[in-house]
C-alpha positions in Angstrom: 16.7 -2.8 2.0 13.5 -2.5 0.1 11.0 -4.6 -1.0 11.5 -7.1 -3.8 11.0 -5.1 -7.4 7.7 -6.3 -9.7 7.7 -6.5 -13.1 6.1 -3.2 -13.2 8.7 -1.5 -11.1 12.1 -3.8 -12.1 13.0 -1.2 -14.9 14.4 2.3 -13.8 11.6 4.3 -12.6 11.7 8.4 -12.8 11.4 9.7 -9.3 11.8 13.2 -10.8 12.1 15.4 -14.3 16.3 14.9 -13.8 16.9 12.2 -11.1 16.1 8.3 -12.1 16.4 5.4 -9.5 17.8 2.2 -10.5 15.9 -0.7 -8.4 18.5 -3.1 -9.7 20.1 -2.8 -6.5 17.7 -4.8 -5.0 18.0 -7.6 -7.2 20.0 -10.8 -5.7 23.4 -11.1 -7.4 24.3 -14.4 -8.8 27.7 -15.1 -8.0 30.3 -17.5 -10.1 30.9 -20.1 -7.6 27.0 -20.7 -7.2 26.5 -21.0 -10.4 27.0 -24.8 -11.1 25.2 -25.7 -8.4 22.0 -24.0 -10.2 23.3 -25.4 -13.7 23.8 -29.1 -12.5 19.7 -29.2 -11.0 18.2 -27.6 -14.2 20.3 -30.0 -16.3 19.1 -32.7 -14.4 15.4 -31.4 -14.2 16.4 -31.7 -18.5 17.1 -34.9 -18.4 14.0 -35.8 -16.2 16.7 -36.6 -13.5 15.4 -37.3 -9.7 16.1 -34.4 -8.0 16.4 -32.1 -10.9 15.0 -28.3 -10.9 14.2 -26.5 -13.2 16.0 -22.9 -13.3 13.5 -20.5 -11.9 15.1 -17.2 -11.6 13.4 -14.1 -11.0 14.9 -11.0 -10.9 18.9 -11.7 -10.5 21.4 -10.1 -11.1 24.1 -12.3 -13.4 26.3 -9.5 -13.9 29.9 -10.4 -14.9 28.9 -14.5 -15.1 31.0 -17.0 -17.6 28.1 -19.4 -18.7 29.7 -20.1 -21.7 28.5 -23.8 -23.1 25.8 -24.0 -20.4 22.1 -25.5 -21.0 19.9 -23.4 -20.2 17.5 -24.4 -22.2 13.8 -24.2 -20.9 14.9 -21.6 -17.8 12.6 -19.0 -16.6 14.6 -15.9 -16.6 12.8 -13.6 -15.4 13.7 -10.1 -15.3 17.5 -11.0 -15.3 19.9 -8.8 -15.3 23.1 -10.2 -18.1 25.3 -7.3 -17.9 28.7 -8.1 -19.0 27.9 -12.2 -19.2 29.6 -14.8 -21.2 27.0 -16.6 -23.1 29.2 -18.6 -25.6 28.0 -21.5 -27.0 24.6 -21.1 -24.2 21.7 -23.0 -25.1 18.6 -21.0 -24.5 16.6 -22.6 -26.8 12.6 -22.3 -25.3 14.1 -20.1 -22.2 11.6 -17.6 -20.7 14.0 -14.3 -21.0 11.1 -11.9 -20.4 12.1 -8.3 -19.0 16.0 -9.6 -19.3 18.3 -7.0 -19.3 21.7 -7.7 -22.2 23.8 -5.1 -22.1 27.8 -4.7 -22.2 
């Protein structure tokens, strides 16, 4: 396993004229069942909550997640990947998406 991507190397890099290499690979999936875990600190972190955190992600892959109706407002999202995400009714209102990927 390599070494964590960068900003400057998280988007697919040419290694040659014809041959790309996706460093997505690397990132750390996200998986459904550890989702409202994350969701539950930032929305306490929100409401100024002891305890709460706020949603610092750098880098993750959130492939395939349903955060439909989810506050996410205020999150760093850095360099996420949403591939195939439910984001229905998804409050990112002031959210850092910077470098996030939103593709189907």
């Amino acid at each position: 396993m390599g070494a964590a991507p960068t900003p400057e190397t998280a988007s697919t890099q040419a290694v040659s004229d014809t041959e790309t290499h996706d460093l997505s690979q690397d990132w750390t999936k996200l998986r459904q069942a550890e989702a409202p875990h994350a969701i539950r600190r930032h929305d306490g972190y929100l409401r100024r909550i002891s305890g709460g955190q706020r949603a610092l992600s750098m880098f993750h892959d959130f492939s395939e997640l349903n955060l439909a109706k989810v506050g996410l407002r205020e999150a760093e999202l850095i360099g996420v990947k949403f591939r195939n995400i439910v984001l229905d009714g998804a409050e990112l209102r002031d959210a850092n998406l910077g470098g996030t990927v939103l593709a189907k």
